[in-house]
VMD Tcl script that builds the backbone (N, CA, C; Angstrom):
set m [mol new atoms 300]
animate dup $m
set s [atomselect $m all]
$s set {name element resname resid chain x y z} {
  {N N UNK 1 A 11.848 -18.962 16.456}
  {CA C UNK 1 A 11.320 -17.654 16.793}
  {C C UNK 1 A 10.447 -17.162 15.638}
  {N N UNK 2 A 9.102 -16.462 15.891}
  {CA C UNK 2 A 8.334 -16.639 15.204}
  {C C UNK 2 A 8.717 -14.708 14.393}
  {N N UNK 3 A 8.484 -14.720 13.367}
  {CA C UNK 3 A 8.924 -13.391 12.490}
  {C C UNK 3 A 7.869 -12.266 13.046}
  {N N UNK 4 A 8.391 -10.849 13.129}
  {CA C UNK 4 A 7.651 -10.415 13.571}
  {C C UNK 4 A 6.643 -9.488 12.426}
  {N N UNK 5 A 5.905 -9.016 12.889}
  {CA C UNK 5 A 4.333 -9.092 11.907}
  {C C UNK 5 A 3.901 -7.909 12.621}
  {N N UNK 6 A 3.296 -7.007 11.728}
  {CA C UNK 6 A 2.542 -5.477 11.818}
  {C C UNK 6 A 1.297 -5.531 11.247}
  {N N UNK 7 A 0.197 -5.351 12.133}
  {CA C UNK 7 A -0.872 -4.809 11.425}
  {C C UNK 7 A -1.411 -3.713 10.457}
  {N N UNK 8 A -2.098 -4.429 9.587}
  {CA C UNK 8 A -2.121 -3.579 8.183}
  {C C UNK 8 A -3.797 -3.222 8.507}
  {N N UNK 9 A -3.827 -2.077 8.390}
  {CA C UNK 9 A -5.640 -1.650 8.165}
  {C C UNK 9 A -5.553 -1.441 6.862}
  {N N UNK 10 A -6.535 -2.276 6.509}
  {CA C UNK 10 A -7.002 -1.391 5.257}
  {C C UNK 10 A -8.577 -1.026 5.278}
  {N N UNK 11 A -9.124 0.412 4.557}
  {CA C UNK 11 A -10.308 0.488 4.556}
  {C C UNK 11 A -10.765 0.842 3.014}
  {N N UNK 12 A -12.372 0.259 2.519}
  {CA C UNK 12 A -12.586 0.464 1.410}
  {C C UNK 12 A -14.076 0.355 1.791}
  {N N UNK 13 A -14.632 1.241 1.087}
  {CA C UNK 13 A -16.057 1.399 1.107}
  {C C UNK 13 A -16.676 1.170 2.402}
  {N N UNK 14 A -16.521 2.231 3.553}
  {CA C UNK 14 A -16.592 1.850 4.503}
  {C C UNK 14 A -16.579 0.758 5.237}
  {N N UNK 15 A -15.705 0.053 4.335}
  {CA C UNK 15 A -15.574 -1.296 5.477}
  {C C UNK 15 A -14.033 -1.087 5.874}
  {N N UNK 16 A -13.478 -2.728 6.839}
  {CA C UNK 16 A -12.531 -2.152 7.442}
  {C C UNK 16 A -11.731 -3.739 7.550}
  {N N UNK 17 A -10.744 -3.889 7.322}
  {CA C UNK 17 A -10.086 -5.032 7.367}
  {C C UNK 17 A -8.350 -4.948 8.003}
  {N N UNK 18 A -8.468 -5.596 9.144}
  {CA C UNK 18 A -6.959 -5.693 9.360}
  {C C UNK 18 A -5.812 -6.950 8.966}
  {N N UNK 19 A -5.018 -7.184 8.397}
  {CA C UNK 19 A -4.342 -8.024 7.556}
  {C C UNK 19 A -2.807 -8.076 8.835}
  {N N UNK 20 A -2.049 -9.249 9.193}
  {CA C UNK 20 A -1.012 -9.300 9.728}
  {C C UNK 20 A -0.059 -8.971 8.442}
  {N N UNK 21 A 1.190 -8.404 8.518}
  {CA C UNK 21 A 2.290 -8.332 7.357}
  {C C UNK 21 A 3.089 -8.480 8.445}
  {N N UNK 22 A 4.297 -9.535 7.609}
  {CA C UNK 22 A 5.712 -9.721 8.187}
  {C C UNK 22 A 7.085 -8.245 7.880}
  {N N UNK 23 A 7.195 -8.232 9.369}
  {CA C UNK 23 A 8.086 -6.912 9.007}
  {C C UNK 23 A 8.887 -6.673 7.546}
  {N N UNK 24 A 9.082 -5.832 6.541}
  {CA C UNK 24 A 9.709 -5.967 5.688}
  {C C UNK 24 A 9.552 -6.454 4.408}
  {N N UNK 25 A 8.356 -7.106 4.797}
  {CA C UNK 25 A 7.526 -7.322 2.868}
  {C C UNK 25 A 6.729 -6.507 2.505}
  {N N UNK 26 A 6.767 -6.706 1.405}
  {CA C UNK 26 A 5.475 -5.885 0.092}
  {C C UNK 26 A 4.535 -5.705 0.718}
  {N N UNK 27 A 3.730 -4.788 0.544}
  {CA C UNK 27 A 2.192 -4.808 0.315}
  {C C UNK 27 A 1.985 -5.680 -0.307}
  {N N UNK 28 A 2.006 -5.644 -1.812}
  {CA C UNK 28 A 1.674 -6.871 -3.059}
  {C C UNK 28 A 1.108 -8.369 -2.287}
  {N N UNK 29 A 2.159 -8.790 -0.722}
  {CA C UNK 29 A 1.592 -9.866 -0.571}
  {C C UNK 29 A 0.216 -10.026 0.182}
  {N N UNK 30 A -0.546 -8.453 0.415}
  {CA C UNK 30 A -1.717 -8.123 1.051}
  {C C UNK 30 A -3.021 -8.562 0.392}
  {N N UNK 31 A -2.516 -8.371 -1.186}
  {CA C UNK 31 A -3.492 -9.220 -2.038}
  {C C UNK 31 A -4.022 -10.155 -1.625}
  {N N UNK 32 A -3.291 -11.155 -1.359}
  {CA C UNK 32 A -3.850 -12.629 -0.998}
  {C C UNK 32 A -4.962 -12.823 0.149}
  {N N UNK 33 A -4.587 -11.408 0.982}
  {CA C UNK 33 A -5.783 -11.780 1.804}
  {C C UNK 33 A -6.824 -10.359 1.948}
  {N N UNK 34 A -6.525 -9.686 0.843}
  {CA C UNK 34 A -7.860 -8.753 0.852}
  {C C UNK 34 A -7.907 -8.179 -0.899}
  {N N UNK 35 A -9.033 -8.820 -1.131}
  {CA C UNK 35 A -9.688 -8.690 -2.364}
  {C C UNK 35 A -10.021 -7.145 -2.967}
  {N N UNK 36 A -9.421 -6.646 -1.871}
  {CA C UNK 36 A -9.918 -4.622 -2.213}
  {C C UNK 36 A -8.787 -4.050 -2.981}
  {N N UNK 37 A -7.928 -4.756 -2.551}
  {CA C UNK 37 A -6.186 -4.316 -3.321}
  {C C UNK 37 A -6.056 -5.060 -4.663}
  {N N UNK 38 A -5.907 -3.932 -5.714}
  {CA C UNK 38 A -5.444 -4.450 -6.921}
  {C C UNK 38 A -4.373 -4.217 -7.567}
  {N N UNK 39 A -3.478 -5.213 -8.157}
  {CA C UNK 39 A -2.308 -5.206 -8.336}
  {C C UNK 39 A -1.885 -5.537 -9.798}
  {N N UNK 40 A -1.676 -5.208 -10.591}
  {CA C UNK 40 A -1.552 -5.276 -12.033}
  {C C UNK 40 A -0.057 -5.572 -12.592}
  {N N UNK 41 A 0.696 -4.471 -12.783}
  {CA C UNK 41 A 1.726 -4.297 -14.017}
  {C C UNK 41 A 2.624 -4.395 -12.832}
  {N N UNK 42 A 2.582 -4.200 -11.361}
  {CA C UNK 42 A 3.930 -4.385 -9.964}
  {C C UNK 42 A 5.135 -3.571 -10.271}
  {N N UNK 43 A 5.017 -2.195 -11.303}
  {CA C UNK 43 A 6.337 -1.961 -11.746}
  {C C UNK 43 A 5.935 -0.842 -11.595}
  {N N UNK 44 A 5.062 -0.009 -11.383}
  {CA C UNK 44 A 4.731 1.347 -11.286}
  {C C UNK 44 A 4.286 2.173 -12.604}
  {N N UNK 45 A 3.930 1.514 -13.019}
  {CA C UNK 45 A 3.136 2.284 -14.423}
  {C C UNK 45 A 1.907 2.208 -15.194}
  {N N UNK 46 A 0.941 1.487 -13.818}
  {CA C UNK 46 A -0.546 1.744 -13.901}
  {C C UNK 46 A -1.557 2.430 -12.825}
  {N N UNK 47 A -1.019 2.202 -11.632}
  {CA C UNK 47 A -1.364 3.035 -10.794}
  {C C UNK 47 A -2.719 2.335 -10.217}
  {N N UNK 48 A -2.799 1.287 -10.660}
  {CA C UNK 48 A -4.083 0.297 -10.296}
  {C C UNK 48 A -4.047 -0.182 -8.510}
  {N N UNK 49 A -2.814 -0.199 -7.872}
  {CA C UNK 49 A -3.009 -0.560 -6.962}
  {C C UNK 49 A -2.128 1.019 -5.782}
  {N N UNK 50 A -2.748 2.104 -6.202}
  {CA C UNK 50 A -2.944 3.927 -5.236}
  {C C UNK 50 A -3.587 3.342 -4.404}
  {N N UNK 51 A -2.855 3.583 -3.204}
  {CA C UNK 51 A -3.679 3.880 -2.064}
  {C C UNK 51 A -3.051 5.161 -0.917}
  {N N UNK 52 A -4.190 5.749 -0.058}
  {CA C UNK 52 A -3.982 6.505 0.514}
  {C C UNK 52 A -3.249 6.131 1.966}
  {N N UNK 53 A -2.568 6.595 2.646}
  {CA C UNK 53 A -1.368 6.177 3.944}
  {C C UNK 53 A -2.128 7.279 4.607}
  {N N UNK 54 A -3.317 6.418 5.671}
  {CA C UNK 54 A -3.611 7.985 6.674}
  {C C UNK 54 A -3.006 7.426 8.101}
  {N N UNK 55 A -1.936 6.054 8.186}
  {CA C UNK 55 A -1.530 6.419 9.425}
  {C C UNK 55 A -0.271 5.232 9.384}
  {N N UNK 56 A 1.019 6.254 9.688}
  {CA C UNK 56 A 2.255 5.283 9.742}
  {C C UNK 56 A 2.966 5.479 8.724}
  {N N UNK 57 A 2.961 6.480 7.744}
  {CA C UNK 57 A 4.160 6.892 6.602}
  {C C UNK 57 A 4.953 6.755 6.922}
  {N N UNK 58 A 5.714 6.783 7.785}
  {CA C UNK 58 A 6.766 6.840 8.320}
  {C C UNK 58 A 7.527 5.019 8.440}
  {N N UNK 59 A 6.229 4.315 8.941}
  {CA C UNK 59 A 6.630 3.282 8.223}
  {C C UNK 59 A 6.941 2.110 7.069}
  {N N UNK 60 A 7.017 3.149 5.979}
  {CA C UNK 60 A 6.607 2.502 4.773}
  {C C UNK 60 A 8.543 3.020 4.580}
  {N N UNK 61 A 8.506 2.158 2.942}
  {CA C UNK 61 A 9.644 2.076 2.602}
  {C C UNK 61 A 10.132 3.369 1.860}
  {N N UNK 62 A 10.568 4.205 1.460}
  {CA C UNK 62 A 11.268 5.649 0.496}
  {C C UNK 62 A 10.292 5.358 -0.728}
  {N N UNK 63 A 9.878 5.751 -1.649}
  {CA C UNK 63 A 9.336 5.977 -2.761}
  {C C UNK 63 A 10.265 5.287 -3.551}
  {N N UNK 64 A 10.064 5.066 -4.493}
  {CA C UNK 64 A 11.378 3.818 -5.887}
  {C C UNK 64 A 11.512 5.300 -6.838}
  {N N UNK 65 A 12.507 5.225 -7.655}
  {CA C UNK 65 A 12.493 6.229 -8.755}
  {C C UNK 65 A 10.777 6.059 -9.530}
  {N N UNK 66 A 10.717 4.630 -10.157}
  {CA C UNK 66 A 9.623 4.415 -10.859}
  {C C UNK 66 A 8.271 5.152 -10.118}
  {N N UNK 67 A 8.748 4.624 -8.667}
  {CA C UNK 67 A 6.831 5.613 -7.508}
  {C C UNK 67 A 7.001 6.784 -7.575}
  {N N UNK 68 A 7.955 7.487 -7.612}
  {CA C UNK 68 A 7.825 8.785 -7.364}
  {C C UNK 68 A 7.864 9.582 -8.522}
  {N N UNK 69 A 7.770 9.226 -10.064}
  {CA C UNK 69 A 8.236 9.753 -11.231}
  {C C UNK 69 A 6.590 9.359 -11.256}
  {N N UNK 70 A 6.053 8.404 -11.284}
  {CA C UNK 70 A 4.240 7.780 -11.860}
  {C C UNK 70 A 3.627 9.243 -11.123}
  {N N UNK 71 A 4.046 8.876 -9.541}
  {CA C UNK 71 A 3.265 9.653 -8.705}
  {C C UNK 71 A 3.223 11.630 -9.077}
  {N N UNK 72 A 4.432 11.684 -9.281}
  {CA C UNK 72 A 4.429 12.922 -10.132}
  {C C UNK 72 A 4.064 13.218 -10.892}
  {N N UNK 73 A 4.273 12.394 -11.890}
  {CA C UNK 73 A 3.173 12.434 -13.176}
  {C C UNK 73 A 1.607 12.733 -13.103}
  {N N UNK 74 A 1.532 11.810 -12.414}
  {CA C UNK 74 A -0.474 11.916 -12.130}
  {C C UNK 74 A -0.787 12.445 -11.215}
  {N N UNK 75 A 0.130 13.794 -10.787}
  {CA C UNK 75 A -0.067 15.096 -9.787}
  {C C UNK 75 A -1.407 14.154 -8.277}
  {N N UNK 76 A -0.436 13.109 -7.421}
  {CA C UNK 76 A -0.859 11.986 -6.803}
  {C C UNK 76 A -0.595 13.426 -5.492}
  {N N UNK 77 A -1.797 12.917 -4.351}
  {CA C UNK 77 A -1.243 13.795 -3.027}
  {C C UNK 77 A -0.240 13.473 -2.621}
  {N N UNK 78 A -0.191 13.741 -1.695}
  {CA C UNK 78 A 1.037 13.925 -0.375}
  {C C UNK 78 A 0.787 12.578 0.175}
  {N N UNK 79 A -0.387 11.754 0.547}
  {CA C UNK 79 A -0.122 10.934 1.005}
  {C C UNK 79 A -0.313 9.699 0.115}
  {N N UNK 80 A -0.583 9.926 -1.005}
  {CA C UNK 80 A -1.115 8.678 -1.657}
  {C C UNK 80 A 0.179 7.987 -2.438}
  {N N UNK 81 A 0.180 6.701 -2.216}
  {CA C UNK 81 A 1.525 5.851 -2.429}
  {C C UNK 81 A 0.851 4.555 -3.589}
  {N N UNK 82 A 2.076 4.030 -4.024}
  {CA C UNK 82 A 1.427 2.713 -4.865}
  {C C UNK 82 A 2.291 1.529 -4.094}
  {N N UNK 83 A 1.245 1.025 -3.793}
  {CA C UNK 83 A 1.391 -0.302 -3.163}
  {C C UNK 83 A 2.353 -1.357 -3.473}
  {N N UNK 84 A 2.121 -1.517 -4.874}
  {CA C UNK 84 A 2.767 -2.551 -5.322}
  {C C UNK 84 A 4.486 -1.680 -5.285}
  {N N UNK 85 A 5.097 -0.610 -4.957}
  {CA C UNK 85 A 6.603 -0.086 -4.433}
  {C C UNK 85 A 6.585 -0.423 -2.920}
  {N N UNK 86 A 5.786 -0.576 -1.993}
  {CA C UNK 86 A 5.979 -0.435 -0.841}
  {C C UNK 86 A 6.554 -1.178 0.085}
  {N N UNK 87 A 7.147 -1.188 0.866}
  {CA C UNK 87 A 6.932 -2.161 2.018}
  {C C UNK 87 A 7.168 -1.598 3.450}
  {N N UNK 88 A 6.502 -2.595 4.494}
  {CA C UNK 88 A 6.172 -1.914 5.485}
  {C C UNK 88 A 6.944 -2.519 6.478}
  {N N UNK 89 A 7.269 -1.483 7.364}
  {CA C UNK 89 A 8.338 -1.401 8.466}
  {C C UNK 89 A 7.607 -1.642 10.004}
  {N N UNK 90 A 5.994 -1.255 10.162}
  {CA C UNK 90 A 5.668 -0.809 10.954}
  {C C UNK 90 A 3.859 -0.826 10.244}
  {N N UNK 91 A 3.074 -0.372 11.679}
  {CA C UNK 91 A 1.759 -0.821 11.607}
  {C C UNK 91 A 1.431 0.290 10.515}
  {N N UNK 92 A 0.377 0.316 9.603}
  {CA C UNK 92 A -0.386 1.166 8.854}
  {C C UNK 92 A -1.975 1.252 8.668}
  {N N UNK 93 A -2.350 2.254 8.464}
  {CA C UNK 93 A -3.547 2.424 7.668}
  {C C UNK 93 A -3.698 2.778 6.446}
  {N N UNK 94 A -4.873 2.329 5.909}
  {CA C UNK 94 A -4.242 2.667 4.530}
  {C C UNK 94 A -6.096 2.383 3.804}
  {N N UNK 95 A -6.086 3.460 2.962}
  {CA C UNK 95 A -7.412 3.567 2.436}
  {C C UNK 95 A -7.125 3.455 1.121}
  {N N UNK 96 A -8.125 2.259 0.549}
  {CA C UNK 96 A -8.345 1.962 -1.066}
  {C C UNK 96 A -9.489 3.014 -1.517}
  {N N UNK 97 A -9.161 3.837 -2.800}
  {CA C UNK 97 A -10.255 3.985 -3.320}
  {C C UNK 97 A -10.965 3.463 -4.244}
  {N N UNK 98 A -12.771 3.468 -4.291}
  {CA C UNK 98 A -13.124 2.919 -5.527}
  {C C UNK 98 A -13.033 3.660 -6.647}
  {N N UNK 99 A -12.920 2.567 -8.008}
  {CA C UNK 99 A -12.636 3.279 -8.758}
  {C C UNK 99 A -13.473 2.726 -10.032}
  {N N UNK 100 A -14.689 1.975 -9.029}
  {CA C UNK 100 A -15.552 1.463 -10.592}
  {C C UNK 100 A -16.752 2.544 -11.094}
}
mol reanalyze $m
mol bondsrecalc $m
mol representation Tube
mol addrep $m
């Protein structure tokens, strides 16, 4: 039986990419197939891989002490999450910003 898998949007510079994720993993493993997501220190204390959740919060995983202490820190919105804490339950959207 084949695992089941949620579509991931991601958008960056008006472009638009949808990625399959297996119920219950990382973001982090989104890297591999979209070059827009950057992933650094994976522990929550660079903030290199923020992105915005404009659809499906609900399916993402609770915030970690470490996401929600960074995210506080760097007065982060309401919807903006770090990737490299996440994982997804369910389909998302999710907007990278640039940051060069």
């Amino acid at each position: 039986m084949a695992a089941e898998t949620h579509p991931i949007t991601l958008r960056f510079r008006g472009h638009t990419k949808v990625v399959p994720l297996r119920h219950g993993l990382g973001l982090q493993v989104l890297g591999k197939d979209c070059e827009w997501l950057e992933f650094d220190c994976r522990k929550a204390d660079c903030g290199i891989c923020i992105v915005r959740v404009k659809e499906g919060a609900e399916n993402l995983s609770p915030p970690t002490v470490p996401e929600a202490d960074f995210l506080k820190a760097m007065h982060a919105a309401p919807d903006e999450r770090l990737a490299c804490q996440c994982r997804a339950f369910g389909p998302l959207t999710l907007e990278i910003d640039d940051y060069t």
